[in-house]
C-alpha positions in Angstrom: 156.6 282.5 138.6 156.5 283.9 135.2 153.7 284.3 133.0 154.5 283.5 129.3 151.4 284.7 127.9 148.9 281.6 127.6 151.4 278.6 126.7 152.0 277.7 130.3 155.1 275.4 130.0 157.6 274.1 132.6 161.0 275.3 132.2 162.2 271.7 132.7 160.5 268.7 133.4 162.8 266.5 135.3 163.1 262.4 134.9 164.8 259.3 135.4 164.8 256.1 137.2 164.3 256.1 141.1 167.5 257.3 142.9 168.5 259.6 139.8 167.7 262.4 142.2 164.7 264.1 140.7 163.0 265.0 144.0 166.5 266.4 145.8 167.6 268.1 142.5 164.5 270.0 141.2 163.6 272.1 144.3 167.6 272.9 143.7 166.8 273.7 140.3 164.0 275.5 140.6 165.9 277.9 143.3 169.1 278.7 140.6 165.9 279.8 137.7 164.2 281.7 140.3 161.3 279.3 139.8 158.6 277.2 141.5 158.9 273.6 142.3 156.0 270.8 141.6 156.6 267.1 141.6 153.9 265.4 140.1 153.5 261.9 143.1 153.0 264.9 145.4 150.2 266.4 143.4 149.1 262.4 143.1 149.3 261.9 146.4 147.0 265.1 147.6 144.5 264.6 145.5 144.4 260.6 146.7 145.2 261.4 150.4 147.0 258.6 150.3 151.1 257.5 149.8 152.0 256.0 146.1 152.6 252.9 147.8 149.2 252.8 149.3 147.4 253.5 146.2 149.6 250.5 144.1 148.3 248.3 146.9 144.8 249.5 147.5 144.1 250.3 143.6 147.0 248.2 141.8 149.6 249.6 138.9 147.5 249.8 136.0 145.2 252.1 138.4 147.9 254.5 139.9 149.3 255.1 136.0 146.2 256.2 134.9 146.2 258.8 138.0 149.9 259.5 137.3 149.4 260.1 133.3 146.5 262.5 134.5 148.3 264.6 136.4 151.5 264.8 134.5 149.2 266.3 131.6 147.7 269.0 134.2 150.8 270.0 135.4 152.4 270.7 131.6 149.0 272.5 131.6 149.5 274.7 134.6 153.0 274.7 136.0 155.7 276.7 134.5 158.6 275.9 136.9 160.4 272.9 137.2 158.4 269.3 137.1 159.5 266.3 138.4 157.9 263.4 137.0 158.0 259.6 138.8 159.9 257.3 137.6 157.7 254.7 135.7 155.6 258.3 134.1 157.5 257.3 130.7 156.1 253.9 130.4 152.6 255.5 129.4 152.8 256.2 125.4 150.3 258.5 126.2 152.4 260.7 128.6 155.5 260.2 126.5 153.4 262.0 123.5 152.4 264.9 126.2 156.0 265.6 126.5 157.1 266.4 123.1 157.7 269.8 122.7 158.6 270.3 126.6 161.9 270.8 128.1 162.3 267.3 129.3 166.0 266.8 130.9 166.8 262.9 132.1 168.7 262.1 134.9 170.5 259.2 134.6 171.8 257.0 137.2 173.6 253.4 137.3 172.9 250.7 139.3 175.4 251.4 141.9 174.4 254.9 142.4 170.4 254.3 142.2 171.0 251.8 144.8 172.8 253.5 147.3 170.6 256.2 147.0 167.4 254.6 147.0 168.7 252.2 149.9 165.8 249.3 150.6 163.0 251.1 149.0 160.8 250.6 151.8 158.9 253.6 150.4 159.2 253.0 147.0 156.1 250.5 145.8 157.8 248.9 143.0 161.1 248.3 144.7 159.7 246.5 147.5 160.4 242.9 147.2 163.9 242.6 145.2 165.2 246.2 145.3 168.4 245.8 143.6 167.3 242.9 140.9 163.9 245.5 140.8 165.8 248.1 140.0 168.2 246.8 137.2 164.9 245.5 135.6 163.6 249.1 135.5 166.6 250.9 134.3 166.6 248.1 131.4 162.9 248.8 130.7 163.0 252.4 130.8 165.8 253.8 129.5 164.9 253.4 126.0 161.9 255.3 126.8 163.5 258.0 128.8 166.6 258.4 125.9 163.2 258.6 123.4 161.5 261.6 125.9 165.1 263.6 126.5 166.0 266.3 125.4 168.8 266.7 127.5 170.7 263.9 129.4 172.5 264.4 133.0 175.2 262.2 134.3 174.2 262.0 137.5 176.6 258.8 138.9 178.8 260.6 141.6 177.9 264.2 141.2 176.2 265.5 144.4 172.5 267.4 144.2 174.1 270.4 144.0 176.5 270.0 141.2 173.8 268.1 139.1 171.2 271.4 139.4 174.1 273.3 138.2 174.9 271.2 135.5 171.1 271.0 134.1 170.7 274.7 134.5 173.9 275.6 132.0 172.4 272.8 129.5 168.8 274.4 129.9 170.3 277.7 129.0 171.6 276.7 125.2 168.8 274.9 125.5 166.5 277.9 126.0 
């Protein structure tokens, strides 16, 4: 990793809905820059010991956004690789505000896609009941807020993992 004196910054902070491929593209991503890889529901999920979905039914929403906010702003703190946020991180005005100033690139998926990819969102706490109506609700919800966070927006809708890393990392370098 590279050290950029004391302003510690990711080189891209990765997000979009769920299926927009933030946890398959990144460690991609992160590989072509030559830098590390940190995904911020893993760094939840360590310092919870428990799954996402565990702590949205043990501890509720409101609860696991607190934790998520949190950790989002340590990570822009410490990590200066790629980041890739969860899905709902956007909804907290709070977090939103952390990300000015950061190389924030959003994935974005359609329905179609983010369905297929996400399949029945058995592990995915907030597609659990109604996965395809869920998720339509969430892509109308957030994508204001993810077009307000962006600075640079990926079509992701048929473009494999692969294509999509290559893609963000020619935008992030006129974006540099």
């Amino acid at each position: 990793m590279s050290e950029r004196g004391t302003d510690t910054s990711p080189v891209a902070v990765l997000m979009g809905a769920p299926g927009s491929g933030k946890s398959t593209v990144g460690p991609l991503l992160a590989e072509r820059l030559g830098v590390g890889f940190r995904d911020v529901d893993h760094d939840i999920e360590a310092a919870e010991g428990k799954a996402i979905s565990e702590i949205f039914i043990d501890d509720g929403e409101p609860h696991f956004r607190e934790l998520e906010h949190q950790a989002v702003v340590r990570a822009l703190a410490e990590h200066d690789g790629v980041l890739s946020l969860g899905g709902g991180a956007v909804l907290d005005e709070r977090t939103r505000e952390a990300l000015r100033g950061h190389r924030v690139v959003w994935l974005v998926v359609g329905l179609a896609t983010a369905a297929e990819r996400v399949g029945l969102g058995t592990s995915r706490p907030v597609l659990a009941l109604n996965p395809r109506a869920t998720l339509r609700h969430l892509l109308e919800q957030r994508t204001p807020l993810y077009e307000e966070a962006a600075q640079v927006r990926i079509d992701t809708n048929g473009k494999d993992a692969e294509a999509v890393a290559d893609e963000i990392a020619a935008a992030l370098g006129t974006h540099a």
